[in-house]
Biopython code that builds the backbone (N, CA, C, O; Angstrom):
import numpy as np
from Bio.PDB.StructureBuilder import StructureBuilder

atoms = [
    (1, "UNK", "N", (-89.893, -23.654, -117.670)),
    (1, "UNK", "CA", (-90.500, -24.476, -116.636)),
    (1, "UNK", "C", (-92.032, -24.372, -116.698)),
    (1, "UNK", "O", (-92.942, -25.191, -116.578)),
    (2, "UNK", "N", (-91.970, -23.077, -116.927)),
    (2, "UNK", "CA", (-94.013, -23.242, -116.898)),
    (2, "UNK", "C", (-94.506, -24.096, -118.170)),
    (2, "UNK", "O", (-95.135, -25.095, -117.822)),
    (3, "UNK", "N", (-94.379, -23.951, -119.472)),
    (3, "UNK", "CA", (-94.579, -24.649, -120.300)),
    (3, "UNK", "C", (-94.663, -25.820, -119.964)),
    (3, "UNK", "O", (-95.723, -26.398, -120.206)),
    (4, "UNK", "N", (-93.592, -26.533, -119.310)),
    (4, "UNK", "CA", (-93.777, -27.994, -118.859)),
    (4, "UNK", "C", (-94.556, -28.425, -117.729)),
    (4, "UNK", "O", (-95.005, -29.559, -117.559)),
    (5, "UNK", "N", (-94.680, -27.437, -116.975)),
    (5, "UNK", "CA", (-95.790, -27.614, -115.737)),
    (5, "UNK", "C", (-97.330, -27.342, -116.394)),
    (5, "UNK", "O", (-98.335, -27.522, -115.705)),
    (6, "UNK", "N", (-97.388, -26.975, -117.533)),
    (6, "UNK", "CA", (-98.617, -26.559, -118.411)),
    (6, "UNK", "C", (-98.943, -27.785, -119.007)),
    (6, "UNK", "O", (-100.129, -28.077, -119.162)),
    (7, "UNK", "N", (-97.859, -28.697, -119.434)),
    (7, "UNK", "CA", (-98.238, -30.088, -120.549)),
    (7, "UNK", "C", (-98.532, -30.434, -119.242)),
    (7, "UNK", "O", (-99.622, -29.943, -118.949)),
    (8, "UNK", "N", (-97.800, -31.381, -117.846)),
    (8, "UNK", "CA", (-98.416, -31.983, -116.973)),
    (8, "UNK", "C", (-99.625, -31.821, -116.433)),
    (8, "UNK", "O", (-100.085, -32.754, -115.775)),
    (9, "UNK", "N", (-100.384, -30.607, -116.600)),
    (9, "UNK", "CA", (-101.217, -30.274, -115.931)),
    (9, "UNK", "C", (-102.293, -30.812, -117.468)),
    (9, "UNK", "O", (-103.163, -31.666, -117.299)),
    (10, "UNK", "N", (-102.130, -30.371, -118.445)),
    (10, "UNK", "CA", (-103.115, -30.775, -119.540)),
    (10, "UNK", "C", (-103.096, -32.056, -119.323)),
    (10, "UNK", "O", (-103.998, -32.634, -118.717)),
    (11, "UNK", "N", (-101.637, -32.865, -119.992)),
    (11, "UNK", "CA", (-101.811, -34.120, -119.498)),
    (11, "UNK", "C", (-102.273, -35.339, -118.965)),
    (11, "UNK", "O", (-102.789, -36.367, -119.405)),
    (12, "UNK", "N", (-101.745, -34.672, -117.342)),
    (12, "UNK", "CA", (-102.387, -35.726, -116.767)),
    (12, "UNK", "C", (-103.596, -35.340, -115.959)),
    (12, "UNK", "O", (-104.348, -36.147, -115.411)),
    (13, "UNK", "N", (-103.717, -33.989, -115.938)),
    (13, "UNK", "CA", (-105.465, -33.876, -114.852)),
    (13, "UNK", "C", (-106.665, -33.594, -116.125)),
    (13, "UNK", "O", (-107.896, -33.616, -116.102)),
    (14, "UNK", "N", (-105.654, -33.322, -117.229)),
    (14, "UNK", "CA", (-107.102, -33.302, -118.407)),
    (14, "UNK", "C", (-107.769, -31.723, -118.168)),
    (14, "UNK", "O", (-108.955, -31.411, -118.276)),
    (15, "UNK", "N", (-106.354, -30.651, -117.731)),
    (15, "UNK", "CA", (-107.105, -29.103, -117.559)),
    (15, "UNK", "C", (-106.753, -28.844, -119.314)),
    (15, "UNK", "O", (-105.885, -29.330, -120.040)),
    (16, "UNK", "N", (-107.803, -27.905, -119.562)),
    (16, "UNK", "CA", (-108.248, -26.948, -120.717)),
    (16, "UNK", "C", (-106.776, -26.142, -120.882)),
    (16, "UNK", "O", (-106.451, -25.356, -119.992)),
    (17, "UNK", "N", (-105.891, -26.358, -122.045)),
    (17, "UNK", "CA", (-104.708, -25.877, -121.992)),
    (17, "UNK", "C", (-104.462, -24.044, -121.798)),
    (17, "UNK", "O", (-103.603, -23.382, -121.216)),
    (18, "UNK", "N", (-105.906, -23.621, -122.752)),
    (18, "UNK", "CA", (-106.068, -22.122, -122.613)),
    (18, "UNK", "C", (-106.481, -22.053, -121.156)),
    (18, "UNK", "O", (-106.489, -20.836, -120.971)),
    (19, "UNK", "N", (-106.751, -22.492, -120.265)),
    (19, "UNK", "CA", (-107.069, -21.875, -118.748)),
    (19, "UNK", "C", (-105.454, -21.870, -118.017)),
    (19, "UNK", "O", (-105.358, -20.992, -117.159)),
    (20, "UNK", "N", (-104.424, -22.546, -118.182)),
    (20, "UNK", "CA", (-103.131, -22.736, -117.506)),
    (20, "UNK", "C", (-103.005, -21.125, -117.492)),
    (20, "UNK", "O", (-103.644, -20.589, -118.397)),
    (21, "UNK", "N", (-102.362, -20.333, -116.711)),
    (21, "UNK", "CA", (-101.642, -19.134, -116.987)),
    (21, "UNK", "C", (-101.124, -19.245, -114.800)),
    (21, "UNK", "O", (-101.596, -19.625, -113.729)),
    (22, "UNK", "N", (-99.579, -18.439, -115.541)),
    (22, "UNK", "CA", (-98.886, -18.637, -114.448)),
    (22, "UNK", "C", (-99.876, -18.316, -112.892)),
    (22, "UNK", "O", (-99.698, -18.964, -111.860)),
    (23, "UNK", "N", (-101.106, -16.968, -113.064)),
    (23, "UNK", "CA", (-101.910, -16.730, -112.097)),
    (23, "UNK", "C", (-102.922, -17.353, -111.798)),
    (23, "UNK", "O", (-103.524, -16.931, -110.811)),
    (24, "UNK", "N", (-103.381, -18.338, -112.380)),
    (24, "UNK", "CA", (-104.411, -19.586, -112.342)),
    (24, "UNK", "C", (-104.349, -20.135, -111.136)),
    (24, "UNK", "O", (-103.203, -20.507, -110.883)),
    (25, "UNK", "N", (-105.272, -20.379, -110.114)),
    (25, "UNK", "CA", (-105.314, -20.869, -109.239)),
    (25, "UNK", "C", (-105.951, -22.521, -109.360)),
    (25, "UNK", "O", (-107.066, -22.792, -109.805)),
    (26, "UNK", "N", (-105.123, -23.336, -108.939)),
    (26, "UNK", "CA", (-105.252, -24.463, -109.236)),
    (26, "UNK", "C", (-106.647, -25.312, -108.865)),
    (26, "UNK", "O", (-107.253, -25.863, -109.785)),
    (27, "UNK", "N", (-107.142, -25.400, -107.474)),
    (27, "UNK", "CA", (-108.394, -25.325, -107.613)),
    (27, "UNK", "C", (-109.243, -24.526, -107.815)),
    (27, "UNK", "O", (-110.260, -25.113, -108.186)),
    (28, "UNK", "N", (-109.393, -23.298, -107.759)),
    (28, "UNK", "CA", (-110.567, -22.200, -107.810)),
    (28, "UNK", "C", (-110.778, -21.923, -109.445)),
    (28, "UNK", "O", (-111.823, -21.610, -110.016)),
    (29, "UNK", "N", (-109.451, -22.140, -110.015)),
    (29, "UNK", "CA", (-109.545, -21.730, -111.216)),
    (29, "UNK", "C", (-109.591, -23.083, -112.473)),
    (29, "UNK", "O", (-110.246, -23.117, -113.515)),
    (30, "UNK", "N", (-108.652, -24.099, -111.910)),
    (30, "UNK", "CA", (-108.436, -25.116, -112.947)),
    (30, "UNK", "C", (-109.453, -26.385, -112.228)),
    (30, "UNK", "O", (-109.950, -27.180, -113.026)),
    (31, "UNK", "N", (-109.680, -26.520, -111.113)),
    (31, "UNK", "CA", (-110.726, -27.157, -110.584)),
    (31, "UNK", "C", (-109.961, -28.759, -110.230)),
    (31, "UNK", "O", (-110.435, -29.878, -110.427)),
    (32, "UNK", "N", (-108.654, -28.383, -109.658)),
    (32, "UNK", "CA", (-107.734, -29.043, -109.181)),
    (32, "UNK", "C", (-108.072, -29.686, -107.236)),
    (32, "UNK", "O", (-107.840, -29.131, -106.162)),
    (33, "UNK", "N", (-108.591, -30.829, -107.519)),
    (33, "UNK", "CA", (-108.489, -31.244, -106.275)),
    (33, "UNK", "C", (-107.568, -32.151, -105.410)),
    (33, "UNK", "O", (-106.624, -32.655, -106.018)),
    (34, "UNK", "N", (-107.662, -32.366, -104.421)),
    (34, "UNK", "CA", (-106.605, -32.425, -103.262)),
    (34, "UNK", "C", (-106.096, -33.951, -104.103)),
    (34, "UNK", "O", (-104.881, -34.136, -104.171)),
    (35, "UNK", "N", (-106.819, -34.766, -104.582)),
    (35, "UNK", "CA", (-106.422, -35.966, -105.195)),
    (35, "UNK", "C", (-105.373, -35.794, -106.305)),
    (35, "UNK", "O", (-104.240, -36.267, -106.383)),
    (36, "UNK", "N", (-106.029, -35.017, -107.118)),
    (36, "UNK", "CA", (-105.656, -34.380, -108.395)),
    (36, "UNK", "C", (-104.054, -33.449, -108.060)),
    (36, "UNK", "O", (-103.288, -33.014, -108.919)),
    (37, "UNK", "N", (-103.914, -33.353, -106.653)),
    (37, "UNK", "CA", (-102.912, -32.152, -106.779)),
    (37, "UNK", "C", (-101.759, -33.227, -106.307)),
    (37, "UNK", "O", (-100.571, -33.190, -106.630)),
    (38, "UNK", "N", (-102.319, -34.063, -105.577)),
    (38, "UNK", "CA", (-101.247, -35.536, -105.412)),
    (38, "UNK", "C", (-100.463, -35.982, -106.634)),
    (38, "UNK", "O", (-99.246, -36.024, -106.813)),
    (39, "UNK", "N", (-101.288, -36.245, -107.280)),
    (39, "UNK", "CA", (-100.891, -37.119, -109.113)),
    (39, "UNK", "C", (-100.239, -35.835, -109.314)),
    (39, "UNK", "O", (-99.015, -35.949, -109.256)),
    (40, "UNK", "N", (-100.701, -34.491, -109.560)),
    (40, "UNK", "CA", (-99.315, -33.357, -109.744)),
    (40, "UNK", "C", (-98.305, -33.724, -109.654)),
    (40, "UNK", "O", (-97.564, -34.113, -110.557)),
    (41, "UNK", "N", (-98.056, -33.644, -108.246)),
    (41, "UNK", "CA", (-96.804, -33.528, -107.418)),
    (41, "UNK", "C", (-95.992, -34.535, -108.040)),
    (41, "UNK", "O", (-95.074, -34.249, -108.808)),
    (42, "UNK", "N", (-96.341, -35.834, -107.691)),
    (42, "UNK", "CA", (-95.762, -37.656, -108.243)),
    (42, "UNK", "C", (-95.260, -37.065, -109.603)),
    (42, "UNK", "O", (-94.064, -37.141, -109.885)),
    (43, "UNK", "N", (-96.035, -36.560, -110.332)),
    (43, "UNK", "CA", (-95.620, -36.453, -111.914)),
    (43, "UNK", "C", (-94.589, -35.239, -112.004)),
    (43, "UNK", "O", (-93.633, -35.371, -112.768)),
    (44, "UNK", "N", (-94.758, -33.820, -111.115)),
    (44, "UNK", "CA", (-93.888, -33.364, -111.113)),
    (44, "UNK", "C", (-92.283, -34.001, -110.755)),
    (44, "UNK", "O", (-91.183, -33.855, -111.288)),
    (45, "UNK", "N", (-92.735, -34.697, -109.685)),
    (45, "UNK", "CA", (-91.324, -35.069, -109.026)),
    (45, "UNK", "C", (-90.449, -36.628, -110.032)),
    (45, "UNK", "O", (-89.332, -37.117, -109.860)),
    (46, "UNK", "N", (-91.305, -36.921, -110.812)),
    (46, "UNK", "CA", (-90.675, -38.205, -111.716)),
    (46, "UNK", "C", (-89.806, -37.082, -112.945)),
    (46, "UNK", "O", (-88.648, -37.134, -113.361)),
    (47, "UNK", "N", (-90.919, -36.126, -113.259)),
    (47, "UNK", "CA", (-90.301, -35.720, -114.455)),
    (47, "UNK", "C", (-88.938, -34.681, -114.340)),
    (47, "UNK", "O", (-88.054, -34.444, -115.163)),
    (48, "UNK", "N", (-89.182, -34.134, -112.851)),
    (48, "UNK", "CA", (-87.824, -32.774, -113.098)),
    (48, "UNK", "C", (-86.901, -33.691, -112.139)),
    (48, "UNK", "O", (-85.698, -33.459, -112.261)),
    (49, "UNK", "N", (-87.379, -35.052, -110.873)),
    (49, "UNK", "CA", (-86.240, -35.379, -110.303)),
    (49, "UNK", "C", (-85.670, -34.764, -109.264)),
    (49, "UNK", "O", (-84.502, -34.537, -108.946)),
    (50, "UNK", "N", (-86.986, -34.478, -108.674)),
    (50, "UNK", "CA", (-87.389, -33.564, -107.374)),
    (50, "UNK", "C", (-87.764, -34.054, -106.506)),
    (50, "UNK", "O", (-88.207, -35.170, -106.777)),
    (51, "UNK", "N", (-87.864, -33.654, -104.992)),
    (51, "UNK", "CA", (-88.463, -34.567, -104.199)),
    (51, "UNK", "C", (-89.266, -33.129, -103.157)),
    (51, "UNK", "O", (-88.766, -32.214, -102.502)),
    (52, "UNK", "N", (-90.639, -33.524, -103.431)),
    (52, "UNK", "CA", (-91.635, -32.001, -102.542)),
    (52, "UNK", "C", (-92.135, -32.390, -101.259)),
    (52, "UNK", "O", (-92.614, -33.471, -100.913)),
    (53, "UNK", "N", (-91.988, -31.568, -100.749)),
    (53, "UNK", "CA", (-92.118, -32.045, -99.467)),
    (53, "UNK", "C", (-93.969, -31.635, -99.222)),
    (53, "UNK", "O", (-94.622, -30.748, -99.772)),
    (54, "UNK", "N", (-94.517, -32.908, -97.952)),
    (54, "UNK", "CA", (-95.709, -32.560, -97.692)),
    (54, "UNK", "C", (-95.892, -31.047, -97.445)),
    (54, "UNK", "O", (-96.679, -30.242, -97.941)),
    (55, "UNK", "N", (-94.947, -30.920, -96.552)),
    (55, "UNK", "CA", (-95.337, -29.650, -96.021)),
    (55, "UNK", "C", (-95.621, -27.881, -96.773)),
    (55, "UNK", "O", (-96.094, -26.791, -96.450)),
    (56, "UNK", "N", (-94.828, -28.699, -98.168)),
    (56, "UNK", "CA", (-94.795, -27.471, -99.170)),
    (56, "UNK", "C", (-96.025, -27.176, -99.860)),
    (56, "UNK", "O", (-96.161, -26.096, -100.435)),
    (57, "UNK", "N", (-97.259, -28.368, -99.845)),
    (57, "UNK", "CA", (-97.888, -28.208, -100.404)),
    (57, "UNK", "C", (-99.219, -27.599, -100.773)),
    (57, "UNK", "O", (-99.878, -27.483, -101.807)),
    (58, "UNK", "N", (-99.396, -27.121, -99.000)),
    (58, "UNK", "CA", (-99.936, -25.941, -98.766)),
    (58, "UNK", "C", (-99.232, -24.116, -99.906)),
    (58, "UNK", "O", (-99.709, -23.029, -100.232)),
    (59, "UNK", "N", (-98.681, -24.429, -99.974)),
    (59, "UNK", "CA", (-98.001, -22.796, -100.497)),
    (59, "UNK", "C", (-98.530, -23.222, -102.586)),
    (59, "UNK", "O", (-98.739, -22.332, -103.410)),
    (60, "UNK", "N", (-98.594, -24.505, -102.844)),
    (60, "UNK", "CA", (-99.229, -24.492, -104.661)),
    (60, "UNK", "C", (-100.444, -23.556, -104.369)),
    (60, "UNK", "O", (-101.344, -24.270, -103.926)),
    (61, "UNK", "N", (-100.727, -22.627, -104.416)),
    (61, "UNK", "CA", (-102.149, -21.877, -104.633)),
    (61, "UNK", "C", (-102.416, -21.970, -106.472)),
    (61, "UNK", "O", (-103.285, -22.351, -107.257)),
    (62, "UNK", "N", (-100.955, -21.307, -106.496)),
    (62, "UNK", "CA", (-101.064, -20.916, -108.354)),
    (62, "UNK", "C", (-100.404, -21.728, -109.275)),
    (62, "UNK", "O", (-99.712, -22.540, -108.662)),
    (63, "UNK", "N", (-100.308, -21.880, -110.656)),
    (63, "UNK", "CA", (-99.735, -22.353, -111.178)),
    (63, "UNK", "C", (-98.267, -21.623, -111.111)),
    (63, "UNK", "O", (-97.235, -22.277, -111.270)),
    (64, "UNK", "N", (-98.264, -20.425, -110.898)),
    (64, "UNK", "CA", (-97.110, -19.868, -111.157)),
    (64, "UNK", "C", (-96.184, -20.450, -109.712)),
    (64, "UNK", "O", (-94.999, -20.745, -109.864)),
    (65, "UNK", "N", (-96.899, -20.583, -108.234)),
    (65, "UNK", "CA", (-96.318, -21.124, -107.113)),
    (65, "UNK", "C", (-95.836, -22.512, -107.731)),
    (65, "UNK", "O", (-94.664, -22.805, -107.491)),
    (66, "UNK", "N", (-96.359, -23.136, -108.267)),
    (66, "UNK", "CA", (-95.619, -24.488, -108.227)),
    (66, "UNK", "C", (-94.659, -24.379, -109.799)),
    (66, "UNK", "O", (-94.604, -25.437, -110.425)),
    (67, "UNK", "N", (-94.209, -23.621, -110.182)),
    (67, "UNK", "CA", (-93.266, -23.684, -110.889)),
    (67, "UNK", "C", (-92.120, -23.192, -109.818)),
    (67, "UNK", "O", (-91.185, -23.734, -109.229)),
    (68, "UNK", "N", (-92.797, -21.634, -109.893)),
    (68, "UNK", "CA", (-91.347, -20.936, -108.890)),
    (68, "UNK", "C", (-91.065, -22.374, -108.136)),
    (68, "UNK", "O", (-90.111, -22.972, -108.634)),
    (69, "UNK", "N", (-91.521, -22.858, -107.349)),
    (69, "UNK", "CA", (-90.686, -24.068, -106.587)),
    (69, "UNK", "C", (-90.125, -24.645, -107.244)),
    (69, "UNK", "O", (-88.926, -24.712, -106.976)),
    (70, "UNK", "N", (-90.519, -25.248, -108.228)),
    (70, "UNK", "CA", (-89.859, -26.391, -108.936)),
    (70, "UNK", "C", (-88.363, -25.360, -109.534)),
    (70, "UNK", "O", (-87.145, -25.540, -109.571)),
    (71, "UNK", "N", (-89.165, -24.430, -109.867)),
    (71, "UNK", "CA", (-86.898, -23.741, -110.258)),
    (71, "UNK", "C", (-86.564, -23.552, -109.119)),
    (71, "UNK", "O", (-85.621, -24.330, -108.974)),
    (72, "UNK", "N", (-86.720, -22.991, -108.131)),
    (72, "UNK", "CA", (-86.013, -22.811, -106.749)),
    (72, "UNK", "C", (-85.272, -24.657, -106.688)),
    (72, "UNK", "O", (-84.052, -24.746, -106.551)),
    (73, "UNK", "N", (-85.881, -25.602, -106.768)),
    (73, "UNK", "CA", (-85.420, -26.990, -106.506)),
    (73, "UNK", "C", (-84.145, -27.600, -107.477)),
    (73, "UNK", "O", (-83.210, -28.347, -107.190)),
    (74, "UNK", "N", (-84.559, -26.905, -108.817)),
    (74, "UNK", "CA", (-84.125, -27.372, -110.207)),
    (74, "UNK", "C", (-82.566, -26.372, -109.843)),
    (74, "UNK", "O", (-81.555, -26.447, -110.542)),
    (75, "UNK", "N", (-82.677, -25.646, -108.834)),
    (75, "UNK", "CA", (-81.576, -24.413, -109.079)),
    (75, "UNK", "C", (-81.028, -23.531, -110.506)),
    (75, "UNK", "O", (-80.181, -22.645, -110.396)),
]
sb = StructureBuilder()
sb.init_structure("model")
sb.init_model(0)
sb.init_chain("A")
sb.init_seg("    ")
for serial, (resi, resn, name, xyz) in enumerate(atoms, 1):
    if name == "N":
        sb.init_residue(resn, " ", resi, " ")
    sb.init_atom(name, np.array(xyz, "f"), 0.0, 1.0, " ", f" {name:<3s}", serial, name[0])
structure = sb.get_structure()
């Protein structure tokens, strides 16, 4: 799962593939903003077939948070 949350993130926000690591903080570290974390989500949720809730989206701090969710979802 992280691997693939690593291509989306190269992908589509255009982050530096060597900066991804599961403890990366998405804005502080990858320079991920609130716009940017929208197009995430959309792209997460087309590609695994997920549906995230607003309210979850406070808790993405890290890259590693928005995987663990996405397997918690993926079961």
């Amino acid at each position: 799962m992280f691997e693939k949350v690593k291509q989306l993130l190269v992908e589509e926000l255009r982050v530096k593939e060597g900066d991804v690591t599961m403890e990366a903080e998405l804005a502080n570290d990858l320079g991920v903003n609130s716009l940017e974390l929208a197009d995430l989500v959309l792209a997460c949720e087309d590609k695994f077939g997920v549906t995230i809730d607003d309210e979850d989206l406070h808790t993405f701090i890290t890259v590693g948070d928005v995987v663990n969710y996405l397997e918690e979802k993926n079961g």
